[in-house]
C-alpha atoms as a printed R data frame, in Angstrom:
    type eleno elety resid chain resno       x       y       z
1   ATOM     1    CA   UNK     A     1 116.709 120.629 118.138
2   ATOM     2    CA   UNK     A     2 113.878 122.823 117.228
3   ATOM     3    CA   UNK     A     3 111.428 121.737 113.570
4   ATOM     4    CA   UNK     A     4 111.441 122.378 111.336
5   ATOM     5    CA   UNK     A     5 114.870 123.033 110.213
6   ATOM     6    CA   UNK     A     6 114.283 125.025 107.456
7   ATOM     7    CA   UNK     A     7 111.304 125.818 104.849
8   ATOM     8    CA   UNK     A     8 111.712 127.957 101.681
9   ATOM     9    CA   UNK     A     9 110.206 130.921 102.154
10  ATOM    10    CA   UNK     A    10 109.166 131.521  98.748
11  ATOM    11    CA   UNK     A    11 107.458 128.917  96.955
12  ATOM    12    CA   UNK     A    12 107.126 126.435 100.335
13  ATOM    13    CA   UNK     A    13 108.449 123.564  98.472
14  ATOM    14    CA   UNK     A    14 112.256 122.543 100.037
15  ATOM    15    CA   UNK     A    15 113.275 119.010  98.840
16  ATOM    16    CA   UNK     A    16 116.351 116.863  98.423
17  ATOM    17    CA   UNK     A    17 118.233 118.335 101.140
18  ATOM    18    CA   UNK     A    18 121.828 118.292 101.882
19  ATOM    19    CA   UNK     A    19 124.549 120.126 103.602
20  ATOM    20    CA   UNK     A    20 127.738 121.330 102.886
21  ATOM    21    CA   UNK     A    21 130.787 123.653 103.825
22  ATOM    22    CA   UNK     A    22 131.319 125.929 101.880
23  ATOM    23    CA   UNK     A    23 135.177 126.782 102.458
24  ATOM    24    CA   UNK     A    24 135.307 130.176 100.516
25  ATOM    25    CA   UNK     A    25 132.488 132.154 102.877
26  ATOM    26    CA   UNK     A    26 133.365 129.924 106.113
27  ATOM    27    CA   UNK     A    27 129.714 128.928 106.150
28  ATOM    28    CA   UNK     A    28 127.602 125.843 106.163
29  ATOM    29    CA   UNK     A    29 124.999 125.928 102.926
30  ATOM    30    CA   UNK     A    30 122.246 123.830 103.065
31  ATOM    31    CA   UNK     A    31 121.091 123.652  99.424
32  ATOM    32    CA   UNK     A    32 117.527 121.918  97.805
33  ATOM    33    CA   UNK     A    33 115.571 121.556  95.077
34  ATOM    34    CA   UNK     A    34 113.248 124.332  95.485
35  ATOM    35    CA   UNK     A    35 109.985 122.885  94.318
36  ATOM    36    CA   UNK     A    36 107.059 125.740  93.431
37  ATOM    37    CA   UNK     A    37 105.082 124.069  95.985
38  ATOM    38    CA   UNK     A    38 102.485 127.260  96.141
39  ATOM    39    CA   UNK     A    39 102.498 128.096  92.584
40  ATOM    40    CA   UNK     A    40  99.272 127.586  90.232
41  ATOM    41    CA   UNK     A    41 100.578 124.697  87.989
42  ATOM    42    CA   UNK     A    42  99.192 121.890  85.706
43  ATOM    43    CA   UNK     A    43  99.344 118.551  87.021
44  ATOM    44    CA   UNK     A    44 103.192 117.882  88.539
45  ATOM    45    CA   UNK     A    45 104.444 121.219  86.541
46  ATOM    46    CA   UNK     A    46 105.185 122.844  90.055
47  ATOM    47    CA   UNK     A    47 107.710 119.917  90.971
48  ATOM    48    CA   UNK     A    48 109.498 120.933  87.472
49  ATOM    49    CA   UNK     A    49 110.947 124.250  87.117
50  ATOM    50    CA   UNK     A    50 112.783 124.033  89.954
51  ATOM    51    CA   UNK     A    51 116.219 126.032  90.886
52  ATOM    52    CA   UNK     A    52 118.518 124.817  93.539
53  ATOM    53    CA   UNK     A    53 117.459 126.878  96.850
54  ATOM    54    CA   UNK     A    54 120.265 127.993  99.099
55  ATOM    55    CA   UNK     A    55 120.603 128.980 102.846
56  ATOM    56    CA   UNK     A    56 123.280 129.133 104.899
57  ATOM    57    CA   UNK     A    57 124.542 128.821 108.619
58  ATOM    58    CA   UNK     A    58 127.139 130.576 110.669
59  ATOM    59    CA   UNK     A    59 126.199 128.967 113.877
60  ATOM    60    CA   UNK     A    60 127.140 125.435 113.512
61  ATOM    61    CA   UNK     A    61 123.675 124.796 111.355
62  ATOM    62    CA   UNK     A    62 121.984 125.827 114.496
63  ATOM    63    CA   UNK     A    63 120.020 128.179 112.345
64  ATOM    64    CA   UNK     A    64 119.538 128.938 108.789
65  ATOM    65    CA   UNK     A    65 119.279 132.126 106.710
66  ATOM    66    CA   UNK     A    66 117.561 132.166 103.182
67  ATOM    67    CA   UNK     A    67 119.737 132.889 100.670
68  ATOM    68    CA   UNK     A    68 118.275 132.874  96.908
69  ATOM    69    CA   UNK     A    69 119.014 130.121  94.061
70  ATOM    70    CA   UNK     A    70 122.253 128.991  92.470
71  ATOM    71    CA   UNK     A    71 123.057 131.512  89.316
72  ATOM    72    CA   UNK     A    72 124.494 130.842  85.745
73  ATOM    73    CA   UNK     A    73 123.047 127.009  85.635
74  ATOM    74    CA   UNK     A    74 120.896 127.214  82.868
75  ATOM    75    CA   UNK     A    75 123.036 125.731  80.013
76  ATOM    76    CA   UNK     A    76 120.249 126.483  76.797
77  ATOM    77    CA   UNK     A    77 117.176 128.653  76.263
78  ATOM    78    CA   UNK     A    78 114.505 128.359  78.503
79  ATOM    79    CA   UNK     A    79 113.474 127.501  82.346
80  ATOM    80    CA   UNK     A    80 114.486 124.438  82.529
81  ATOM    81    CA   UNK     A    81 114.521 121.848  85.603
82  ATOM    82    CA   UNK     A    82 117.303 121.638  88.271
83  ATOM    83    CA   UNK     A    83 117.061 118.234  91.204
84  ATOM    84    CA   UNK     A    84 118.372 116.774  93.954
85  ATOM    85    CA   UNK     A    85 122.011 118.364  93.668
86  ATOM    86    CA   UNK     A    86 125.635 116.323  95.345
87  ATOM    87    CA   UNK     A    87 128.486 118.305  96.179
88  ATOM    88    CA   UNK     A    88 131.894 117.075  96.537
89  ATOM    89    CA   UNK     A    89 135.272 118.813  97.486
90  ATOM    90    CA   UNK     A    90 138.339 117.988  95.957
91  ATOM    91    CA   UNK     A    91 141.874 119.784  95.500
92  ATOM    92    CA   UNK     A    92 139.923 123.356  96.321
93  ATOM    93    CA   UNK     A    93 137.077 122.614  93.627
94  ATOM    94    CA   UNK     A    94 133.785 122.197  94.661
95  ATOM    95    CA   UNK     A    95 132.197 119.857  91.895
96  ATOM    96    CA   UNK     A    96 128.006 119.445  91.741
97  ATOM    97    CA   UNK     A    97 125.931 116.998  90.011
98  ATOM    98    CA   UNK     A    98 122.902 118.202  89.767
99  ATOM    99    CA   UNK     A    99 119.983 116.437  88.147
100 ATOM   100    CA   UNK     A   100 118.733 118.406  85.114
101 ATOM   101    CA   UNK     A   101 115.724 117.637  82.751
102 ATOM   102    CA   UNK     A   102 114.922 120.473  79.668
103 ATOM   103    CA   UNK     A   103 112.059 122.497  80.406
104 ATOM   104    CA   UNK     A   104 108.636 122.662  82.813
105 ATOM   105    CA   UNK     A   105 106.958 119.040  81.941
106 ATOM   106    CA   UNK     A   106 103.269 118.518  83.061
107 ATOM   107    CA   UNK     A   107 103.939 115.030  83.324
108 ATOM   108    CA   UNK     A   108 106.661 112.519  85.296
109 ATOM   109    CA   UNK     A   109 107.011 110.722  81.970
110 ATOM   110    CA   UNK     A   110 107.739 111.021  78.703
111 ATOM   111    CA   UNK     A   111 111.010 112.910  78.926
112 ATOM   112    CA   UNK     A   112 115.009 112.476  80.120
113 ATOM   113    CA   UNK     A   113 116.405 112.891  82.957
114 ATOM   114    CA   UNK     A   114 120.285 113.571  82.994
115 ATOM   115    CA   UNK     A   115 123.188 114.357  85.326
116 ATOM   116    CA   UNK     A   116 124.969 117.462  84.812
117 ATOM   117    CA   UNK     A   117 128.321 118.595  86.376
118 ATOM   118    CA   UNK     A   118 129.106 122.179  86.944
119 ATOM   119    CA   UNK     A   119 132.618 123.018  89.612
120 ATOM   120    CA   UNK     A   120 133.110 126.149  91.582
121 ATOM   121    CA   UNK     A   121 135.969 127.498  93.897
122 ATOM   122    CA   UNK     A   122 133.275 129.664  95.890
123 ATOM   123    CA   UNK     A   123 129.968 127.886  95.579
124 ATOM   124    CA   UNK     A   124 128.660 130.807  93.507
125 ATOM   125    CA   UNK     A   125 130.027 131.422  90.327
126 ATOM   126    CA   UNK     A   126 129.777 127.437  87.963
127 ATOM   127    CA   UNK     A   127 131.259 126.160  84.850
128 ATOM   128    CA   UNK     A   128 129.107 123.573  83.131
129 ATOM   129    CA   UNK     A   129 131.019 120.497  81.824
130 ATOM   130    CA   UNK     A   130 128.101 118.874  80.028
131 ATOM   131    CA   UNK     A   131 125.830 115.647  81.124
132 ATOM   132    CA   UNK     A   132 127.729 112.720  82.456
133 ATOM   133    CA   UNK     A   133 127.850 109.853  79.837
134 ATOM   134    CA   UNK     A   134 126.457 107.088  81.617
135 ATOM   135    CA   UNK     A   135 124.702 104.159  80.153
136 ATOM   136    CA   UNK     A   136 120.980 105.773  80.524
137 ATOM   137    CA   UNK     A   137 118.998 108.518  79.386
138 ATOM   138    CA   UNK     A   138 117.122 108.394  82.533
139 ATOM   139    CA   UNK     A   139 119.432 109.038  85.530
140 ATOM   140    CA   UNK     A   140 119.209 111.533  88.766
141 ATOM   141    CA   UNK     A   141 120.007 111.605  92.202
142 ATOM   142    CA   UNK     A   142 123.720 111.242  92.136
143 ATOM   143    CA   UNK     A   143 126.034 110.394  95.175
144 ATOM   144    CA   UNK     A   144 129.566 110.605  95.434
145 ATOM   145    CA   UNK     A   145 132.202 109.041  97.728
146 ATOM   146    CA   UNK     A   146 135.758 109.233  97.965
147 ATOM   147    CA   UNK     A   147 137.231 105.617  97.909
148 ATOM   148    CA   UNK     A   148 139.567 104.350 100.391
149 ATOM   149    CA   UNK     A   149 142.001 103.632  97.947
150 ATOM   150    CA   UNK     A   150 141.664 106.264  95.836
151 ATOM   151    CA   UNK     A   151 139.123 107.671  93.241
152 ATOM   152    CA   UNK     A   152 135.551 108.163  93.817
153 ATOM   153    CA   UNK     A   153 132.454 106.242  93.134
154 ATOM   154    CA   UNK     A   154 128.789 107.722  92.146
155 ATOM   155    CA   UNK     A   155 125.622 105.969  93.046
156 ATOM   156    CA   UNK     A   156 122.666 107.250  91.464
157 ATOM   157    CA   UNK     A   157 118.537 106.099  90.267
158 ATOM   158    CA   UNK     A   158 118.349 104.599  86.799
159 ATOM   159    CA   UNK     A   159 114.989 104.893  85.956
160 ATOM   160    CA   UNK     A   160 115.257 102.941  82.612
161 ATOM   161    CA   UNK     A   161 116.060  99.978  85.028
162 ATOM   162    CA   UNK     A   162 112.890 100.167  87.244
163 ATOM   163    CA   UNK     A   163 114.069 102.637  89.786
164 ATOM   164    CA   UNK     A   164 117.088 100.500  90.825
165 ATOM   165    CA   UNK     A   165 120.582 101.842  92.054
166 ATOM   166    CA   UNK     A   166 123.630 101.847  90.138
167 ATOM   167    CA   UNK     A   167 127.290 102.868  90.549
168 ATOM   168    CA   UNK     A   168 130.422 103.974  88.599
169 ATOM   169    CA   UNK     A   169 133.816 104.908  89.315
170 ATOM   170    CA   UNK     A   170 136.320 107.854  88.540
171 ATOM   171    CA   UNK     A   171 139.635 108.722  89.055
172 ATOM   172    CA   UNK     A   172 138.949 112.405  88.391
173 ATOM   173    CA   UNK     A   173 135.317 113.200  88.875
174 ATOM   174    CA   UNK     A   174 135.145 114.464  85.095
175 ATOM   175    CA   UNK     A   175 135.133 111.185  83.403
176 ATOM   176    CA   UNK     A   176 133.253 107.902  84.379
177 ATOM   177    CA   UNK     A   177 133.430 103.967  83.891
178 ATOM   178    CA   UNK     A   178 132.000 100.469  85.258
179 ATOM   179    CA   UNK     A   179 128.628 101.308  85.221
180 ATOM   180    CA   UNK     A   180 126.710  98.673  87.028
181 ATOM   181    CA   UNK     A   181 123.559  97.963  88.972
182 ATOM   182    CA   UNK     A   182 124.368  97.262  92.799
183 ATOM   183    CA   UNK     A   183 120.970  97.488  94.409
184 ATOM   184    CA   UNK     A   184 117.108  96.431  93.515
185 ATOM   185    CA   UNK     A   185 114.302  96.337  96.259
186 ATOM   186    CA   UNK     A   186 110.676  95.317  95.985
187 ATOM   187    CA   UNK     A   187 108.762  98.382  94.731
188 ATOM   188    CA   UNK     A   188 112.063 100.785  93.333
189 ATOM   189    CA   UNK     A   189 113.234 103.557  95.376
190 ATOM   190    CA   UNK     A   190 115.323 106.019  94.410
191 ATOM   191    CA   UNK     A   191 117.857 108.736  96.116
192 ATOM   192    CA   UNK     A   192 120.533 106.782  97.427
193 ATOM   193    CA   UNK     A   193 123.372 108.449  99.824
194 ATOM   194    CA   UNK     A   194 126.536 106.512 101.286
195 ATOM   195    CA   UNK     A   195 128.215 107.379 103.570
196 ATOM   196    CA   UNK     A   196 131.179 105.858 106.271
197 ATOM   197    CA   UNK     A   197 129.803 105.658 109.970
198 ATOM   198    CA   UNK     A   198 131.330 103.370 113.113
199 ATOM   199    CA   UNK     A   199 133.702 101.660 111.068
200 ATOM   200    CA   UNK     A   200 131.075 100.629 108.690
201 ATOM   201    CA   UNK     A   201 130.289 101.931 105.018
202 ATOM   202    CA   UNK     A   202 126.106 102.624 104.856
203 ATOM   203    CA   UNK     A   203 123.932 103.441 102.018
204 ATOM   204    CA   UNK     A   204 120.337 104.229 102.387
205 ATOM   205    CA   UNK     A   205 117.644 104.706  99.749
206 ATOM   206    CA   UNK     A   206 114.462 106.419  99.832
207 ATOM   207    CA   UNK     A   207 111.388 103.740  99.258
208 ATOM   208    CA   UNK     A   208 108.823 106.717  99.409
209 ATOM   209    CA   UNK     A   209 107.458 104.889 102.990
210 ATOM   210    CA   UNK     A   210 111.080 105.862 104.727
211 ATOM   211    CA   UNK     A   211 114.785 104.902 104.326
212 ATOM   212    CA   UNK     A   212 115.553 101.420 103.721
213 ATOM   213    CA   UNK     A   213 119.454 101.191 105.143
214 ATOM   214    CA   UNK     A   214 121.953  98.762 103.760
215 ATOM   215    CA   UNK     A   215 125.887  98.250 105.411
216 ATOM   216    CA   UNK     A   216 129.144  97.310 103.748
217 ATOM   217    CA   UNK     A   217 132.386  96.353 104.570
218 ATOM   218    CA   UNK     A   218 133.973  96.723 101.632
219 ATOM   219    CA   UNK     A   219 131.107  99.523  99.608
220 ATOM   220    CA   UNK     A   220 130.793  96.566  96.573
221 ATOM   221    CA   UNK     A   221 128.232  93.965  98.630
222 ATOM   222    CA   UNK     A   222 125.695  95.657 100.736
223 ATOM   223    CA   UNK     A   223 123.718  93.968 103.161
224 ATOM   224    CA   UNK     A   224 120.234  95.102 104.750
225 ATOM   225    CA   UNK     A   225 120.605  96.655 107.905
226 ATOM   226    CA   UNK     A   226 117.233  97.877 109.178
227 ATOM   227    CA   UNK     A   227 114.720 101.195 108.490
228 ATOM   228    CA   UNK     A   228 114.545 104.676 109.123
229 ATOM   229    CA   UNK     A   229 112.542 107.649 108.968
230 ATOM   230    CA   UNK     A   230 109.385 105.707 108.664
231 ATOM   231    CA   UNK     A   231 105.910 106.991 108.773
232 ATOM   232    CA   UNK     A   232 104.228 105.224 111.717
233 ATOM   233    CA   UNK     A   233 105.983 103.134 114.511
234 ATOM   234    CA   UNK     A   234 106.639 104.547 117.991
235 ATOM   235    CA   UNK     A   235 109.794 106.346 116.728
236 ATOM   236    CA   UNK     A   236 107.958 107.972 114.207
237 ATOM   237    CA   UNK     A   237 108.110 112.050 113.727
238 ATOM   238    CA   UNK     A   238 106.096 114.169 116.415
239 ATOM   239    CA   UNK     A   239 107.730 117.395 116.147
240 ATOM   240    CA   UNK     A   240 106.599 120.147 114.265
241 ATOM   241    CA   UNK     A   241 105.772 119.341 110.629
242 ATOM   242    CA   UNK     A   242 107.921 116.236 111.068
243 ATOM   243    CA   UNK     A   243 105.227 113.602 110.083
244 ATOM   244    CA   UNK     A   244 105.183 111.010 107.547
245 ATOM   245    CA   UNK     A   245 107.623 109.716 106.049
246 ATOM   246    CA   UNK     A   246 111.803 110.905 105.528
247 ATOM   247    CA   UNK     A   247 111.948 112.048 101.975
248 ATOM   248    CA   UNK     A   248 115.180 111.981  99.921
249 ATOM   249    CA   UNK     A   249 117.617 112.214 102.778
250 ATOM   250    CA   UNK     A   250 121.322 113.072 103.039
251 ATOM   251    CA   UNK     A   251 124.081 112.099 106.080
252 ATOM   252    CA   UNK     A   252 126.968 114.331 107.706
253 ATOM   253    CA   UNK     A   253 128.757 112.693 109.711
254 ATOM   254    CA   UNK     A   254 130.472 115.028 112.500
255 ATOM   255    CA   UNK     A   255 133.527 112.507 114.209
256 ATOM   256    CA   UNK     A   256 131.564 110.008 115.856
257 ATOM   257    CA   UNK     A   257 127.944 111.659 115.787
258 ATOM   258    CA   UNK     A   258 125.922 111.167 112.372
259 ATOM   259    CA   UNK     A   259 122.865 113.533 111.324
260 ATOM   260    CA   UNK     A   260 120.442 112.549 108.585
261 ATOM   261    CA   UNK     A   261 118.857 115.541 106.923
262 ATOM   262    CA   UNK     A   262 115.135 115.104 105.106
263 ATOM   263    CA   UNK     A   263 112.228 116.761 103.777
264 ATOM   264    CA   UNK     A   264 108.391 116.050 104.624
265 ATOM   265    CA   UNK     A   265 105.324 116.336 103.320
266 ATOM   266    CA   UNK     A   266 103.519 117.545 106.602
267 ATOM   267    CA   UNK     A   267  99.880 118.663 104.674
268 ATOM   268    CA   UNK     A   268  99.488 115.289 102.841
269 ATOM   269    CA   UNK     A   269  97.142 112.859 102.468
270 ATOM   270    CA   UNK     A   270  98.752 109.674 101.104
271 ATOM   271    CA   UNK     A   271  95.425 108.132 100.592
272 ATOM   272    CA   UNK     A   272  93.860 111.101  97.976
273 ATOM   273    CA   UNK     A   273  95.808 113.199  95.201
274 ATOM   274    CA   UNK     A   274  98.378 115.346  95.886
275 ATOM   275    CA   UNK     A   275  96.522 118.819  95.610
276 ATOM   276    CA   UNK     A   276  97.778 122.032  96.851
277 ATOM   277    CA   UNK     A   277  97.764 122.172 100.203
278 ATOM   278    CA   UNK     A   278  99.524 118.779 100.636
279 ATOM   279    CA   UNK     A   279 102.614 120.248  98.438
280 ATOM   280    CA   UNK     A   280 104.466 122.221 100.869
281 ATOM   281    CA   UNK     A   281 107.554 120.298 102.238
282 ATOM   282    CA   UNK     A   282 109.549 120.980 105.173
283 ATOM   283    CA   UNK     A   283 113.307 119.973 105.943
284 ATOM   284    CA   UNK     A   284 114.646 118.237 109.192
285 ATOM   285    CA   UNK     A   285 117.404 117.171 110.738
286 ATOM   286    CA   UNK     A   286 117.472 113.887 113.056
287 ATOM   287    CA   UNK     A   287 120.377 112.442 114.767
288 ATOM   288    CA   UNK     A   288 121.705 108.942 113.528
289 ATOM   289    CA   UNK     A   289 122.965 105.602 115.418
290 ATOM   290    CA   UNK     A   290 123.869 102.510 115.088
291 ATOM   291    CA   UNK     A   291 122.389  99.515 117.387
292 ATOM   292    CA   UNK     A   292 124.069  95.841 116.157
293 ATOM   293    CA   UNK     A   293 124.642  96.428 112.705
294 ATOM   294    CA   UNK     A   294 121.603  97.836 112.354
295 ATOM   295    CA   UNK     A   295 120.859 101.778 111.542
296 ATOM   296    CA   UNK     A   296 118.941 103.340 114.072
297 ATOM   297    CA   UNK     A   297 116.996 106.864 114.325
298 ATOM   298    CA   UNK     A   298 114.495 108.311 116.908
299 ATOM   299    CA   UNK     A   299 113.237 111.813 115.203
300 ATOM   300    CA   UNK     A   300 111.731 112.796 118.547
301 ATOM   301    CA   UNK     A   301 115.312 112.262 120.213
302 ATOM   302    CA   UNK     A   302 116.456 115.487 121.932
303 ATOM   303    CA   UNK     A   303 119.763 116.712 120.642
304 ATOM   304    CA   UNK     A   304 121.871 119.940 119.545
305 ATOM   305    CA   UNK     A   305 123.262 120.492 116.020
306 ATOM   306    CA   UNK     A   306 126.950 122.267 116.196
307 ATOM   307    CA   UNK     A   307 128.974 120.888 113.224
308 ATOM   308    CA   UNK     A   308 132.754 121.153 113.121
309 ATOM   309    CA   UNK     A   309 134.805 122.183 110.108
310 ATOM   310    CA   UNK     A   310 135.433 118.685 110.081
311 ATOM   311    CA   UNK     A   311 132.373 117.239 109.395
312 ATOM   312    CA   UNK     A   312 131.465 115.527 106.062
């Protein structure tokens, strides 16, 4: 699989990737926060400001055409900020959660975070249904999963609570209860994904060095169960801009083969500031296994992407 999988063309900043069918075009979407990566900005204004990118594949997510932004977000006056986005199909509705903060900030403090719900029958055209009321005023990254037994359940960062994951549950995916924290690990880490794989439920969380990967039987106690996308190690990236660490990542599982999706920072320095050059970010694809009970990924592993309608 060639790298990178995809960069923005316009501001150079792809983030937060995941994929997606979308049902009404008979396309696959990959859709990002679209960072300003090359635009002159004050401090972290040029991770702020951000619309939700788009491209799309009708190869299999072989390769990937540009496509714009997501229209008819903004919700109040302004430019406001759009993160991280989930997508979930249900009874022909596509339903996002996007994260959503008010306005450009120059700062990563000092202002809420909130996760807003918009649904769509084509992808393109979204009705806003507010922020979710959950017990913080600092919340992004949501995940959602369909429960076994019905209903669905959202993971998501809660900054208030030193960058720790919680959970709630729905029966509808418009209203939301149980809110509870189900995960803490030495340092935070934030973007958490779940996702069903070999008869196992996984959830993996971005701890800024890589993906720290946890399993479940059951999707209430999670257990640790190894690292991925790490910066150095012999499995590390080698391809084309695929160094460092696996950023924010996102899972489809295809059947019995599993891809994680990620962004790098390919230009930075992790030992001085994050000036201009070191912005730009770059989204890849890796193949996923599992090696006793233990999630496993090797970035330089040779493979083809060719998802079915199937995947998820």
């Amino acid at each position: 699989m060639s790298a990178p999988l995809f960069r923005d063309p316009i501001y150079d900043g792809a983030a937060d990737p995941v994929i997606v069918r979308n049902y009404h075009e008979q396309s696959w979407w990959l859709l990002y926060t679209a960072r300003r990566a090359n635009a002159p900005s004050a401090d972290v204004s040029w991770v702020h400001g951000s619309d939700i990118g788009v491209a799309s594949s009708l190869d299999s997510g072989a390769t990937w055409t540009y496509r714009g932004t997501l229209q008819g977000l903004n919700h109040e006056f302004g430019h406001n900020t759009f993160w991280a986005p989930e997508f979930v199909w249900h009874h022909g509705v596509c339903h996002m959660y996007v994260s959503y903060i008010r306005g450009v900030p120059e700062r990563w403090a000092g202002h809420e975070r909130h996760i807003h719900h918009y649904t769509s029958d084509d992808m393109v055209t979204w009705t806003h249904h507010g922020a979710l009321d959950l017990e913080s005023d600092f919340v992004i990254d949501a995940c959602v999963f369909a429960l076994p037994g019905g209903g669905f359940r959202m993971w998501y960062k809660n900054e208030a609570f030193f960058d720790t994951t919680w959970a709630c549950d729905s029966t509808d995916l418009y209203t939301w209860h149980g809110f509870r924290r189900v995960l803490t690990t030495p340092g935070g880490h934030e973007g958490p994904n779940v996702f069903a794989f070999r008869d196992r439920y996984w959830l993996i969380v971005d701890s800024w060095d890589g993906q720290r990967a946890f399993v479940s039987t059951d999707l209430d106690e999670w257990q640790p169960a190894g690292r991925i996308l790490e910066a150095t190690g012999p499995i590390a990236g080698a391809r084309t801009d695929d160094v460092g660490p696996g950023f924010h990542a996102d899972v489809i599982v295809d059947a019995e083969r599993a891809f994680v999706v990620y962004f790098t920072h390919p230009d930075r320095d992790p030992n001085a500031p994050l000036a201009t050059p070191g912005r730009r970010s770059s989204i890849h694809v890796a193949e996923l296994s599992v090696i006793q009970r233990t999630l496993f990924c090797d970035r330089n592993w040779d493979f083809d992407l060719h998802l079915s309608d199937g995947a998820i």
